[in-house]
BAVEX-297857 format. One record per residue (C-alpha): x, y, z; residue in one letter. Coordinates in pm, whole numbers, plus 50000, padded with zeros to 5 digits. Example, Ala and Ser with C-alpha at 12.3 -4.5 7.8 and 13.67 -1.06 7.14 Angstrom:
! residues 2
512304955050780A 513674989450714S 
! end
This chain:
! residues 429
623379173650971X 622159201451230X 623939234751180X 623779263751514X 624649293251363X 627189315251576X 627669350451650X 628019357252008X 624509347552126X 623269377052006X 624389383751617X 623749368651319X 621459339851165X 620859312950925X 620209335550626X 623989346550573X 625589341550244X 628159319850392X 625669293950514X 624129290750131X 625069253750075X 623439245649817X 626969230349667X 627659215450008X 624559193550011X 624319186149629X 628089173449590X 628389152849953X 624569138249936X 623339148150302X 620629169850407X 621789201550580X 619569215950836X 620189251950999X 618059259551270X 617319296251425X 616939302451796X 616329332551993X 619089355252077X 620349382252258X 618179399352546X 614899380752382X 617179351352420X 619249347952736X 617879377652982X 617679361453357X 616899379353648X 616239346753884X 614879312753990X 611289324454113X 607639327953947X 608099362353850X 611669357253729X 613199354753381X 614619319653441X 616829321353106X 618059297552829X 614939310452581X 617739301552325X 618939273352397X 615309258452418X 614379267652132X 617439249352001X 616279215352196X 612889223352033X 613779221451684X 616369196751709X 613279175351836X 611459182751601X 614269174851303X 614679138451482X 610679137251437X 610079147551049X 613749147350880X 612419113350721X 610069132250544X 612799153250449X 615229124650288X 617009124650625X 617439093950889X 616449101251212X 618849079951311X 621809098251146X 621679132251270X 625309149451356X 624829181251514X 627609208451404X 627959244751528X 630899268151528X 631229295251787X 628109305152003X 626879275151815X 629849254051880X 628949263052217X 625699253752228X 626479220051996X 629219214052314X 626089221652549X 623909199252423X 626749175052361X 627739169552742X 623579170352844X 621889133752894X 618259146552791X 619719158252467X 621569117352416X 618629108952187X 618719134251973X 621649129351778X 624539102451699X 627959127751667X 628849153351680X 631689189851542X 632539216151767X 634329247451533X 636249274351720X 633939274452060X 635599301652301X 635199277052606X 637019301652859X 633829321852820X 632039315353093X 628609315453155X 626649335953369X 624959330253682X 622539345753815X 624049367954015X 626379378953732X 623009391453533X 622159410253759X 624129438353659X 623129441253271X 619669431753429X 619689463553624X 621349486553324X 618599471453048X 615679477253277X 616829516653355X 616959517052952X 613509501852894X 611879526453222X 611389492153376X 612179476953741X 613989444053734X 610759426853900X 608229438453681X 607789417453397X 604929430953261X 606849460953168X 609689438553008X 606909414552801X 605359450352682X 608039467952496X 608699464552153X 611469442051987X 612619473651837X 613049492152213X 614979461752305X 617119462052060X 617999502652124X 618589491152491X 620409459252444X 623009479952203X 623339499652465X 623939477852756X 626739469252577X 628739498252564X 627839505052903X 629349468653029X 632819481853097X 634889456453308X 638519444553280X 636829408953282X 636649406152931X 634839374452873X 632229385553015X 631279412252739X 632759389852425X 629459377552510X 627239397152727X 624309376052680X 624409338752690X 623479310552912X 623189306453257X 623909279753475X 620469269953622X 621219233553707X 618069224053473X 619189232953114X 622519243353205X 624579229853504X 628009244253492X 630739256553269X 631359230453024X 634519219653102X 633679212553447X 630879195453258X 633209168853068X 635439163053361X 632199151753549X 630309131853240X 628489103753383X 627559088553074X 629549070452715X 630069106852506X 629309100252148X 631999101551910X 633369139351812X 635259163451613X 636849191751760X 639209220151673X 639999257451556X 641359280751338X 645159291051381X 644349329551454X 640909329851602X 641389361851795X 643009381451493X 639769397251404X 638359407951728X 641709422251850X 642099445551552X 638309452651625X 638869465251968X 642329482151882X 642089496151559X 645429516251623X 648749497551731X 649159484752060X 653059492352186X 654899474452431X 653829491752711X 650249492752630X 650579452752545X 652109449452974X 649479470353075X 646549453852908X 648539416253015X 648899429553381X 644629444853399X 643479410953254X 645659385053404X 647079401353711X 650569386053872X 649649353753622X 650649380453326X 654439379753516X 654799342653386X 652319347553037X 654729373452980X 657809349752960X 656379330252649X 654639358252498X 657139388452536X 656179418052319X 658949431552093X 661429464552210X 658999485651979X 656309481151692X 653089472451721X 651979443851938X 648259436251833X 649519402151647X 651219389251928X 648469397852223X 646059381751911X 648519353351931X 647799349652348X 643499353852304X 643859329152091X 645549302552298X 643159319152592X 639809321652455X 639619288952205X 643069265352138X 643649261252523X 640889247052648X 639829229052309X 642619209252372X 641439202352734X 638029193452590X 639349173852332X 641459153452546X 638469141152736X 636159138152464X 637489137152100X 637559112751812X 639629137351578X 640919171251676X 642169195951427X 643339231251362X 641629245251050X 644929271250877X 644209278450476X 643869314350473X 641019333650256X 642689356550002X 640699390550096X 639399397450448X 637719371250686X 634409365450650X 633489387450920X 635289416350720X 637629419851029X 640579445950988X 643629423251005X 642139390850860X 643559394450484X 645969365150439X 645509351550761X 642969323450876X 640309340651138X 637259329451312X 634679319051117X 637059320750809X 636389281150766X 633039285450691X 632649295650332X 635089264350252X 633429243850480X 629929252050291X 631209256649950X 629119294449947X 631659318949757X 632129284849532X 632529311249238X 635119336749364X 637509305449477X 640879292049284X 641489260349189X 643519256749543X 640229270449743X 637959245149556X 640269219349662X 640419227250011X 636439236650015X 635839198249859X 638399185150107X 636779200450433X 633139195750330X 634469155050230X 635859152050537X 632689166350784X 629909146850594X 632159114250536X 632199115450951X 628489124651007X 627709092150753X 629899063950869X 631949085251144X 635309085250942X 636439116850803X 639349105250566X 638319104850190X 639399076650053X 639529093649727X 641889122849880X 645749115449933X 648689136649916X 651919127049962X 652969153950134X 655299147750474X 658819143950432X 660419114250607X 663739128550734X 661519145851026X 663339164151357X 661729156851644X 658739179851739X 657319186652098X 653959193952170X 652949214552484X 649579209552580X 649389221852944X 646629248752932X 647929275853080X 648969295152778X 652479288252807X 652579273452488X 655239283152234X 653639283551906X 650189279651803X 651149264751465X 652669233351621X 649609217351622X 649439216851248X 652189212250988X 651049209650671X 651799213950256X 650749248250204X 648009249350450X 646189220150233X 646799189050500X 646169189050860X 647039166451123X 644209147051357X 644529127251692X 642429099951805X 643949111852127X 645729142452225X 649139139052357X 649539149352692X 652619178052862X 655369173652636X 656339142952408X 658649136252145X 656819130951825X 659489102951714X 658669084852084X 654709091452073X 652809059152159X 649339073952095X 648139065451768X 648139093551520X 646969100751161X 646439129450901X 643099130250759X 644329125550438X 647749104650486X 648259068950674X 648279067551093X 652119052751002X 653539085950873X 655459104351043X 655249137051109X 657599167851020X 658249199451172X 659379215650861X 657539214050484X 
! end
């Protein structure tokens, strides 16, 4: 298995006490592989297409390169070749989604998992670098076409200047500094936004997981406002993102008469930036979906303001891997065995459900529960995707219902990782 770290193309790496798996590959008997890749300005800078251009992607090569080389020596490793499931979450569930929908990359690997990728971020083109291209080269005392003076500073000046860059990038168009640096479409490496890229697939996709956390955006909205957000402030911030679109957002996502707001507008980026058009993807594409909702008993793992008692981005990690194995309860072990069970059963025989995991846990005297899965973020509630015993069960699709159907009339067949396809399924526990 071939772990991307995430961390906005420009944060974090491998050596993060949440990837220590040492549990995760003793007790599940694969070999775990993390790979590092270049990030950030050293990463992703592009100023063009020409011979003295930055032509971009630095990262995402380097990710080709060592997943190349893995295929090439993980025998020597205790690995097969032929097994290899590439798994990212994030940036890196971006990339694994990259080199997913790319036929050079076919070879390389036999499945794949995709954890909380925030597909509406677009990435860049050329044209759109062009302005932290401009801002990073007044930093470093360079012009845009002089490379030499780029290539000559020091990591550390880079650094100084990409930091920043990033305060300076001050736009209403907020994908676009969630990640300021990342990809760009340069019809060789990368050839569009990736959900153009699985509605135009010309080859068999290889078989997939897919999914998120229930409050992805929890963190990074009590990030930006660390102070409440009221009504008003919630319409105004609706109206400078979405425009006239906010008019009919607004409708399904009306703030309260007072209070603080930040939950709710959390509740939208969510839906926005990563359950919306996971679903989209995952209607093209996926084997099992699912929506990842235990919550960590202290704050996220990105220490995000906000995150204690609720299930933020990233939070599935340290389950996933099994790494704070010795602060958990009895109830975190069981969901940490659970999760890592189900993602290396699937990368070994592409089934995730434990045979030796079963929990009785749906009632039978079930309402009927509608799903909307139009992805326009008109979407009641982000927790009807999962209904579950205490957070410990979550629902999977082998396909993903599409507009709005009864679950008591659904002809698509549906299971629980850890309960038979025949169940059904309830709207209340």
């Amino acid at each position: 298995m071939i772990f991307i770290p995430g961390g906005n193309f420009q944060f974090l790496d491998a050596s993060l006490v949440i990837y220590e798996a040492d549990r995760f590959v003793n007790t599940t008997n694969v070999v775990c592989v993390f790979i590092q890749y270049r990030l950030g300005v050293l990463g992703f800078l592009a100023t063009g297409t020409g011979p003295n251009d930055l032509k971009g992607n630095y990262g995402i090569l380097d990710q080709r390169l060592a997943i190349a080389w893995i295929k090439s020596n993980i025998d020597a490793f205790g690995g097969d070749p032929n097994q290899i499931t590439l798994f990212g979450q994030s940036a890196g569930a971006q990339s694994t989604a990259l080199h997913y929908l790319t036929s050079d990359m076919q070879s390389f690997f036999q499945a794949a998992i995709i954890e909380s990728s925030p597909m509406s971020v677009p990435f860049r083109t050329y044209a759109e670098y062009i302005t932290p291209t401009v801002l990073l080269a007044e930093k470093l005392n360079c012009t845009i076409g002089d490379l030499t003076c780029f290539r000559t500073a020091s990591y550390q000046d880079i650094i100084i200047a990409q930091t920043a860059v990033n305060s300076m990038l001050t736009s209403w168009k907020v994908l676009f500094f969630f990640e300021p640096w990342l990809p760009v479409i340069d019809n060789m490496i990368v050839h569009d936004q990736l959900l153009e890229m699985v509605s135009n697939v010309s080859f068999t996709l290889k078989p997939l997981i897919i999914g998120t956390v229930t409050e992805e955006a929890l963190g990074f909205i009590y990030g930006i406002w660390s102070t409440p957000v009221s009504p008003r402030l919630y319409a105004e911030i609706g109206v400078a993102i979405f425009g006239t679109k906010f008019l009919k957002i607004i409708e399904r996502y009306p703030p309260e008469r007072s209070g603080d707001q930040r939950s709710l507008l959390a509740r939208l980026a969510t839906q926005w930036v990563f359950a919306c058009p996971t679903r989209v993807f995952a209607r093209k594409t996926a084997t099992y979906s699912y929506v990842f909702g235990y919550p960590l008993q202290t704050n996220g793992t990105m220490n995000s303001s906000g995150c204690d008692g609720h299930t933020c981005h990233g939070d599935e990690l340290v389950f996933l891997f099994e790494s704070f194995w010795a602060n958990f309860t009895d109830t975190d072990r069981y969901i940490s065995q659970t999760l890592a069970t189900y993602w290396t059963n699937y990368a070994k025989i592409i089934n995730s459900n434990p045979l030796s995991l079963y929990h009785d846990c749906f009632q039978t005297n079930c309402k009927t529960l509608r799903y909307d899965l139009f992805c326009n973020l008109i979407y009641d509630n982000p927790n009807q995707l999962l209904q579950s015993c205490n957070g410990q069960v979550y629902l999977t699709f082998n396909k993903i219902m599409s507009q709005s159907t009864p679950i008591n009339k659904l002809e698509y067949n549906y299971r629980s990782f850890t309960y038979a396809s025949t169940t059904p399924l309830c709207d209340t526990i």
